[in-house]
C-alpha atoms as a printed R data frame, in Angstrom:
    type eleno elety resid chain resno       x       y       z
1   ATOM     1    CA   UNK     A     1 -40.215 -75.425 -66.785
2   ATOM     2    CA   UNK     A     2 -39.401 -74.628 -70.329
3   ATOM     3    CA   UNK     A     3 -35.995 -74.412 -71.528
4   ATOM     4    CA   UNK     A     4 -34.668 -70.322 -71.581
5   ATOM     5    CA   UNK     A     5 -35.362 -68.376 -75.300
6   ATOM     6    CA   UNK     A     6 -32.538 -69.269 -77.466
7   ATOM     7    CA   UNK     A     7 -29.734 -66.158 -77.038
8   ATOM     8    CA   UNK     A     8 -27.644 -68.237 -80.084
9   ATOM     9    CA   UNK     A     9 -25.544 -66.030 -82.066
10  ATOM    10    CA   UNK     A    10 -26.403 -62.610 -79.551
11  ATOM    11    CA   UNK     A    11 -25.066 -60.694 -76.560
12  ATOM    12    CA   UNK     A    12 -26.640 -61.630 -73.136
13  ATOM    13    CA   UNK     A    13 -30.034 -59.461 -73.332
14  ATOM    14    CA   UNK     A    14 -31.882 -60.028 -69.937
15  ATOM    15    CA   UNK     A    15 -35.151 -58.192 -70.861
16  ATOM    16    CA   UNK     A    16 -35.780 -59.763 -74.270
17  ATOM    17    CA   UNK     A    17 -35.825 -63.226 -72.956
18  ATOM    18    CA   UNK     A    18 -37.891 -62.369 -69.720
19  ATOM    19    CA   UNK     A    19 -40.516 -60.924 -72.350
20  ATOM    20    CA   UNK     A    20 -40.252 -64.272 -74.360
21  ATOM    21    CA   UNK     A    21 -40.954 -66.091 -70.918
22  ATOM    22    CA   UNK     A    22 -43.874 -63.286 -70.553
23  ATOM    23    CA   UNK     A    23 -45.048 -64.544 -74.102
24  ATOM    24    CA   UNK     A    24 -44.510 -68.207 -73.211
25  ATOM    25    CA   UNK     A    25 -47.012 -67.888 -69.941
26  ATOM    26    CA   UNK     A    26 -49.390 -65.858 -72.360
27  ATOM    27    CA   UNK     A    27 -49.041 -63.000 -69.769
28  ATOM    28    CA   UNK     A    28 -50.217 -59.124 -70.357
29  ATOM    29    CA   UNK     A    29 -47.734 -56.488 -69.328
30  ATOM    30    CA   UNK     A    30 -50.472 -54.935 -66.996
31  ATOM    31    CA   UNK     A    31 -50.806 -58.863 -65.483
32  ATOM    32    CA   UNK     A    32 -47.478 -59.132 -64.864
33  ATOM    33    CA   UNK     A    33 -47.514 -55.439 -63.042
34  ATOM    34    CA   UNK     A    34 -49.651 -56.645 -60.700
35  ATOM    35    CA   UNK     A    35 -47.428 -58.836 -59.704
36  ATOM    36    CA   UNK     A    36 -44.826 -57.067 -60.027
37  ATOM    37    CA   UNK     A    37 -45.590 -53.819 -58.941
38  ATOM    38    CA   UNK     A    38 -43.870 -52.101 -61.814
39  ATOM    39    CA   UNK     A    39 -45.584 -50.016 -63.825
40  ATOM    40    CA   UNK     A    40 -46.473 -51.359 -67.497
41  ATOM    41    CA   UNK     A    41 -44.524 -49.020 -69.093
42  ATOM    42    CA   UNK     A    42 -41.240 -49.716 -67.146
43  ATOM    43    CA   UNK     A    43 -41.662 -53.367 -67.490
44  ATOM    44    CA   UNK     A    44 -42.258 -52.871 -71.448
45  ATOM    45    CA   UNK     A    45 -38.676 -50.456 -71.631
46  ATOM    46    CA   UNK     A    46 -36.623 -52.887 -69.840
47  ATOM    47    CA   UNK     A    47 -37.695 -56.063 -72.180
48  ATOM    48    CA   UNK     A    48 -37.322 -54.064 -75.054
49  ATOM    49    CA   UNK     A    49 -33.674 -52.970 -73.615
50  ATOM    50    CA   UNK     A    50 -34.716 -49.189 -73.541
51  ATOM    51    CA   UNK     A    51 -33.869 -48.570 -69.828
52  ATOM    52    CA   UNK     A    52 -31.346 -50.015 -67.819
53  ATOM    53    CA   UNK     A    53 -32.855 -51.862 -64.667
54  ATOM    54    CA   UNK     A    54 -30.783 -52.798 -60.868
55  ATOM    55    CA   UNK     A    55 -30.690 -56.762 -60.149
56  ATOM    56    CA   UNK     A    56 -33.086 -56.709 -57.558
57  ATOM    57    CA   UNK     A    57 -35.858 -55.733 -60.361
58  ATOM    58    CA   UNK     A    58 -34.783 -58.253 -62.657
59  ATOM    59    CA   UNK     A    59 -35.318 -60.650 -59.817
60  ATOM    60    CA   UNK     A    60 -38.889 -59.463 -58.392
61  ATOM    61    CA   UNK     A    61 -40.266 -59.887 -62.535
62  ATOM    62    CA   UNK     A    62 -38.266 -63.604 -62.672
63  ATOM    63    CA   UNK     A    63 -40.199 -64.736 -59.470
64  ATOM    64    CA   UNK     A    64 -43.520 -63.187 -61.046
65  ATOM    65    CA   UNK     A    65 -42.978 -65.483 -64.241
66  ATOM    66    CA   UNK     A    66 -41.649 -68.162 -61.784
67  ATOM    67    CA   UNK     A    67 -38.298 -67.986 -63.920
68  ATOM    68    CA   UNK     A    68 -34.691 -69.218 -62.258
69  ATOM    69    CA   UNK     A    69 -33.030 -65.718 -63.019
70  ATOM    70    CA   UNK     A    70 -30.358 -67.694 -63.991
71  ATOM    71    CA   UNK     A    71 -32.132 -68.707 -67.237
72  ATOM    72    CA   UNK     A    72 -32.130 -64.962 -67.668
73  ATOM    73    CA   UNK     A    73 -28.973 -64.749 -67.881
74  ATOM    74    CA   UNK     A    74 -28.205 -67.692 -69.588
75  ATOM    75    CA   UNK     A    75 -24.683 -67.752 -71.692
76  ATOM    76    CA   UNK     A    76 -25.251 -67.401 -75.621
77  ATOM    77    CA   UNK     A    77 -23.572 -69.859 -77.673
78  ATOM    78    CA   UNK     A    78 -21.488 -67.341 -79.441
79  ATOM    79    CA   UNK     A    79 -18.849 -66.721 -76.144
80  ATOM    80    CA   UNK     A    80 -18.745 -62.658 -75.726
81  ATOM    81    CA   UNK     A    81 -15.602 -61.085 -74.893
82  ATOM    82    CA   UNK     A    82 -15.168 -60.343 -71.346
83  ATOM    83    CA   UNK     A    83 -14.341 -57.218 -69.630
84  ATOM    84    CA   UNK     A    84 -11.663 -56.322 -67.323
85  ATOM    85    CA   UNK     A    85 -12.145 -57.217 -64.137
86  ATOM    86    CA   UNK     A    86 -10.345 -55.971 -60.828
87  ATOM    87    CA   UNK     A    87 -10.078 -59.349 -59.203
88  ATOM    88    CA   UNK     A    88  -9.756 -58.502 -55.993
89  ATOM    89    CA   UNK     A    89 -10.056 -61.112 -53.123
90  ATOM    90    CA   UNK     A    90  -9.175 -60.408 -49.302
91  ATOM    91    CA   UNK     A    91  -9.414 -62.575 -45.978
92  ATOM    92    CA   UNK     A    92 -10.047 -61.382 -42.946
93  ATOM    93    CA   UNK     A    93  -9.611 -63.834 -40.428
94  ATOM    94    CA   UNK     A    94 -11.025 -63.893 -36.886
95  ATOM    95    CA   UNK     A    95  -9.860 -61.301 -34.573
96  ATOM    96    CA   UNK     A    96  -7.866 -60.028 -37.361
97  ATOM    97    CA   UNK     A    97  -9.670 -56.594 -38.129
98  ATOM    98    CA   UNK     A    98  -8.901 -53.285 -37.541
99  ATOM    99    CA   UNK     A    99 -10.548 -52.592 -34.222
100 ATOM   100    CA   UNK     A   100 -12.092 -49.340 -33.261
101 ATOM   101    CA   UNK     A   101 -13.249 -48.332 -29.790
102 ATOM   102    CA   UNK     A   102 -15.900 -45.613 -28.672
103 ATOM   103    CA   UNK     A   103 -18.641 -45.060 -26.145
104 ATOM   104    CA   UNK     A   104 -21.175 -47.058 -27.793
105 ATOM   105    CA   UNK     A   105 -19.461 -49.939 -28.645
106 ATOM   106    CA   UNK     A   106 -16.313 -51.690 -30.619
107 ATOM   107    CA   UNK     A   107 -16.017 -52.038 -33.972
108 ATOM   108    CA   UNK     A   108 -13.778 -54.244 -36.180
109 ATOM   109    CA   UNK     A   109 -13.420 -52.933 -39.628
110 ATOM   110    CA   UNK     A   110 -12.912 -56.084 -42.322
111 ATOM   111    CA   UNK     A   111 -11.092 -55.847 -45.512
112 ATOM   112    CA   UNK     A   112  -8.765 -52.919 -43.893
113 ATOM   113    CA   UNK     A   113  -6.117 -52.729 -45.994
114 ATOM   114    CA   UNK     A   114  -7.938 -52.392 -49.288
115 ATOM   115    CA   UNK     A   115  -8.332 -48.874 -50.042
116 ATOM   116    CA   UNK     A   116 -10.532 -48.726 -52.912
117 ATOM   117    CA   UNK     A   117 -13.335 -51.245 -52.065
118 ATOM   118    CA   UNK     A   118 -16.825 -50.267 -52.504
119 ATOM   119    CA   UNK     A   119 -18.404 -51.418 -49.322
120 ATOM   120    CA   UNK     A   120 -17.331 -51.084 -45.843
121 ATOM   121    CA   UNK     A   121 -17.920 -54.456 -43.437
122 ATOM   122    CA   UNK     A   122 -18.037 -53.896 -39.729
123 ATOM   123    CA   UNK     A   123 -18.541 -56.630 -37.372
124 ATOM   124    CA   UNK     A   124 -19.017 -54.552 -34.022
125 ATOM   125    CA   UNK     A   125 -20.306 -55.383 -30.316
126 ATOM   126    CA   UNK     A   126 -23.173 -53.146 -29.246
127 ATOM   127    CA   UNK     A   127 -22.766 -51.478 -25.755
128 ATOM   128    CA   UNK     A   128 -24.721 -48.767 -25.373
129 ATOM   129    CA   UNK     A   129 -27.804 -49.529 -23.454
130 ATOM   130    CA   UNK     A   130 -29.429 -45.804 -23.952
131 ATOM   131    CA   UNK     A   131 -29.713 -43.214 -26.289
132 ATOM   132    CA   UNK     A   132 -27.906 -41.158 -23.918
133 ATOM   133    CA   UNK     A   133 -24.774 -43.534 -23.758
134 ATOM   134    CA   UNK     A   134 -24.708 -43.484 -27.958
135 ATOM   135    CA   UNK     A   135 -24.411 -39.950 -27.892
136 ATOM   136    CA   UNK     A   136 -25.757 -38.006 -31.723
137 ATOM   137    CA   UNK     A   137 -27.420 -39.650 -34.194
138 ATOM   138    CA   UNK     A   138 -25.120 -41.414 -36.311
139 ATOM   139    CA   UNK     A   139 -25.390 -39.858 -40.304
140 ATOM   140    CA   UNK     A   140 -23.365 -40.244 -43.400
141 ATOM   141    CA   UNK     A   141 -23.290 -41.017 -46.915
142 ATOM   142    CA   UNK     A   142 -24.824 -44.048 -48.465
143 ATOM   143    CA   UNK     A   143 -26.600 -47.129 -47.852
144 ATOM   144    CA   UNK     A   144 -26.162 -49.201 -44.978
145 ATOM   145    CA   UNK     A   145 -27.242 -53.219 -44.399
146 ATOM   146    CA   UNK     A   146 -27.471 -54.805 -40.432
147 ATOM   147    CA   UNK     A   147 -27.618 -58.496 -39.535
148 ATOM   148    CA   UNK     A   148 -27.799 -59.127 -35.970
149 ATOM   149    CA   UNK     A   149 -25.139 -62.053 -35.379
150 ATOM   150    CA   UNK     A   150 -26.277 -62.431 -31.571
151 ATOM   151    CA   UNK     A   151 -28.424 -61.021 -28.867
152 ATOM   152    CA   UNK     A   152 -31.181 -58.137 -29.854
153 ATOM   153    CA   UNK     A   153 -30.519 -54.532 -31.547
154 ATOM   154    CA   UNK     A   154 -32.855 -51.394 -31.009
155 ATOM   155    CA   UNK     A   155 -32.502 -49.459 -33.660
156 ATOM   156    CA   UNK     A   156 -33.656 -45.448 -33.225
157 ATOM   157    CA   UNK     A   157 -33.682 -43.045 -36.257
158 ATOM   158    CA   UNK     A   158 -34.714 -39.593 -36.520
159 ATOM   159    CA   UNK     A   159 -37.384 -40.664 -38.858
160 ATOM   160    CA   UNK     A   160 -39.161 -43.916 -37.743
161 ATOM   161    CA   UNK     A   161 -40.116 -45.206 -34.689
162 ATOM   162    CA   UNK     A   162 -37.616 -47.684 -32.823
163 ATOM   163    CA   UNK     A   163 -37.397 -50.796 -34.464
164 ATOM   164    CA   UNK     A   164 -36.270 -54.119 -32.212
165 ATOM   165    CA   UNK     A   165 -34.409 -57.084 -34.077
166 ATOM   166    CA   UNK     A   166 -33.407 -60.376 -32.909
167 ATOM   167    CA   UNK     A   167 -30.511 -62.623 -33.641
168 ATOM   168    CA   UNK     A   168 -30.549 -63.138 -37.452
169 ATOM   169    CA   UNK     A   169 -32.735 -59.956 -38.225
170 ATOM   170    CA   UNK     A   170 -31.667 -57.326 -41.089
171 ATOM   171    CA   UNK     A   171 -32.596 -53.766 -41.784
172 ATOM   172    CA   UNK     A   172 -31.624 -51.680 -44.603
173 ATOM   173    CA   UNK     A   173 -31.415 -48.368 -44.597
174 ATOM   174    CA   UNK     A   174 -30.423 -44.899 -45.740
175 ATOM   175    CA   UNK     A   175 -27.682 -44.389 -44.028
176 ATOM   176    CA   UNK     A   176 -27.849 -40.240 -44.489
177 ATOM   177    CA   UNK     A   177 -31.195 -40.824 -42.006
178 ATOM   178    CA   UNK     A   178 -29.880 -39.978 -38.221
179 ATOM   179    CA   UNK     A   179 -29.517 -43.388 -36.458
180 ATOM   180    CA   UNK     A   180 -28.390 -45.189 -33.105
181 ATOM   181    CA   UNK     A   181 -28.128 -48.644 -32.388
182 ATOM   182    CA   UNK     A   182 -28.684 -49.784 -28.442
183 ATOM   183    CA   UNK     A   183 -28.468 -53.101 -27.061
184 ATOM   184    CA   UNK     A   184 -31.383 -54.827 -25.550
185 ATOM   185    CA   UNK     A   185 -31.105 -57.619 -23.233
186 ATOM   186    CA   UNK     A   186 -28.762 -59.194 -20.887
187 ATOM   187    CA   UNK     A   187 -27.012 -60.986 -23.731
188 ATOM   188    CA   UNK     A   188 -24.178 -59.253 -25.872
189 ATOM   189    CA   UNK     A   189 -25.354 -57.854 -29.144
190 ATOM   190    CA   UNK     A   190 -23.102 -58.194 -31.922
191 ATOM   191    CA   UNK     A   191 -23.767 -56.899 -35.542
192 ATOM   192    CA   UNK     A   192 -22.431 -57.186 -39.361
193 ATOM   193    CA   UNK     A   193 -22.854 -53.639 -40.483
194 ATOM   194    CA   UNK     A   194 -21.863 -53.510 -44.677
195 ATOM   195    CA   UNK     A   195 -22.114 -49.706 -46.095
196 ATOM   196    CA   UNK     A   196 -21.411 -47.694 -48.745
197 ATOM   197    CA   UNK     A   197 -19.986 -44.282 -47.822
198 ATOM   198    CA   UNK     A   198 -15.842 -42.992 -47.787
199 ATOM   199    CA   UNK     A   199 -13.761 -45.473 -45.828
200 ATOM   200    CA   UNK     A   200 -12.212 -42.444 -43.635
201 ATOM   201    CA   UNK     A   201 -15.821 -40.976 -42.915
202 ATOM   202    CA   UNK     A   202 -16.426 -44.639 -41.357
203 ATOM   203    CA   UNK     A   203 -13.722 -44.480 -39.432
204 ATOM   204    CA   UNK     A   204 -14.480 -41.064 -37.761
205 ATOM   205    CA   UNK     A   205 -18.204 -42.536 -36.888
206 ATOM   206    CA   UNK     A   206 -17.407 -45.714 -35.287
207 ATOM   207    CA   UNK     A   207 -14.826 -43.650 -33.184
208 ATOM   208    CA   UNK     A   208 -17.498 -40.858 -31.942
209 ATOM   209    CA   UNK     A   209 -16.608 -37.825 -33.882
210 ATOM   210    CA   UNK     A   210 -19.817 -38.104 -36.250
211 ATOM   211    CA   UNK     A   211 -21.035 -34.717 -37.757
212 ATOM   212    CA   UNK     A   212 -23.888 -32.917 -35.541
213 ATOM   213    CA   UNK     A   213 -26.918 -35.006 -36.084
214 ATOM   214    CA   UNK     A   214 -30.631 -34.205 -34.797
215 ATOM   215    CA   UNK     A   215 -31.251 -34.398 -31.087
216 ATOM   216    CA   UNK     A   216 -32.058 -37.521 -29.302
217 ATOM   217    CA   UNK     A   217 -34.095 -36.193 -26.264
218 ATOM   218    CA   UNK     A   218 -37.524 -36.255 -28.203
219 ATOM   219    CA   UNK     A   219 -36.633 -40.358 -29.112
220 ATOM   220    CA   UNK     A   220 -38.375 -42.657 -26.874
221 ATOM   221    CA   UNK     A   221 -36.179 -44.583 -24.501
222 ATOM   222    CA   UNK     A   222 -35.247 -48.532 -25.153
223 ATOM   223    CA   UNK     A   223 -37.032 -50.470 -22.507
224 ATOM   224    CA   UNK     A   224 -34.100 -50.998 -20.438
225 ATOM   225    CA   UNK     A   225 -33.834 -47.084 -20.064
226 ATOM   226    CA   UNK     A   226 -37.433 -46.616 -19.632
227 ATOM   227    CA   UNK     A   227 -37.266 -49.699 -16.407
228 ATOM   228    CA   UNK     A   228 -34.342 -47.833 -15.638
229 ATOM   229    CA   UNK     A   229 -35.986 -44.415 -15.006
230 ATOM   230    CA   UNK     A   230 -38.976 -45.890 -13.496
231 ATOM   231    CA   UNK     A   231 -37.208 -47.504 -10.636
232 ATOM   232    CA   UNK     A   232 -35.211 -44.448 -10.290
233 ATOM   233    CA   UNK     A   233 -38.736 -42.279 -10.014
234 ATOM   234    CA   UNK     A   234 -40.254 -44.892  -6.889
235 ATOM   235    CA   UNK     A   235 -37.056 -43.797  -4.517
């Protein structure tokens, strides 16, 4: 691999050196769409710095010109002043969280005692088994991430069809979308929830006092509900 475009003497500037890579491969904006998915245009305003562009971007067009993203952001040789930084750092250890109980499971906030933090990490242990144990739809503000740490997660939403995840799954999500999660199995199911929404709005929805969210009777059952009502129905 060739080494990154020379940034000597300039500020860090992420889109003119993947367009020098671009140049390097001999690469057309509309063949690196393709790959991409991004439309020519776009791809042409972020390497000539015209539009601003999220991480995940940047990465998708460095795998398409099989570029370490690193490279992209390589340091120039003139050092550039850095900005302030908050610094913060904050352990959690185990057992240590803030726990929260409710109906459908408990939770154990992380990072508790910072106020101001961006994202809110749960680790929590599933225990609802039906819709009708979870009680409404979960919905708030932001964007929500789930890894399944152990067992298997059903997740229900008010918009797609259950989805079923296994230990080391993840789902992300818009977390303003009506959810549930039910455990599936005989084994515990325990989760690492990380959102973005107000820390005491969190709070309130781990402990069951969620706003009113869409009704759950029209969501299919989770299998163990379904074998559930099926024995029930051959008495």
């Amino acid at each position: 691999m060739p080494p990154p475009p020379s940034t000597a003497g300039s500020t860090i500037k992420p889109g003119a050196a993947l367009k020098a890579y671009r140049n390097e491969r001999g690469m057309t904006l509309a063949e690196l769409s393709q790959k991409t998915g991004l439309q020519p245009s776009t791809l042409s305003k972020i390497e000539n710095g015209k539009i601003g562009t999220s991480i995940d971007k940047l990465l998708r067009i460095s795998l398409a010109l099989d570029v370490n993203i690193a490279d992209v952001f390589a340091s120039p040789a003139t050092p550039v002043a850095a900005g302030p930084t908050s610094r913060i750092r904050c352990i959690t250890r185990a057992g240590e969280g803030k726990r929260v109980s409710s109906a459908s499971g408990e939770f154990s906030y992380q990072a508790y005692e910072l106020l101001n933090k961006g994202l809110t990490p749960i680790v929590a242990e599933i225990r609802a088994r039906s819709l009708d144990e979870f009680g409404p739809l979960h919905r708030h503000a932001g964007e929500e991430l789930v890894y399944v740490i152990e067992g298997e997660l059903a997740f229900y939403s008010d918009t797609y069809t259950p989805a079923h995840l296994k230990a080391g799954d993840t789902l992300y999500f818009d977390s303003g979308m009506g959810h549930a999660y039910i455990a599936v199995g005989e084994r515990p199911c325990r989760i690492l929830s990380v959102f973005l929404t107000p820390r005491d709005e969190a709070v309130s929805l781990a402990g069951g006092t969620a706003p009113p969210a869409a009704d759950t009777a029209s969501l299919p059952a989770p299998p163990a509900a379904r074998a559930k009502r099926a024995r029930a129905g051959t008495r």
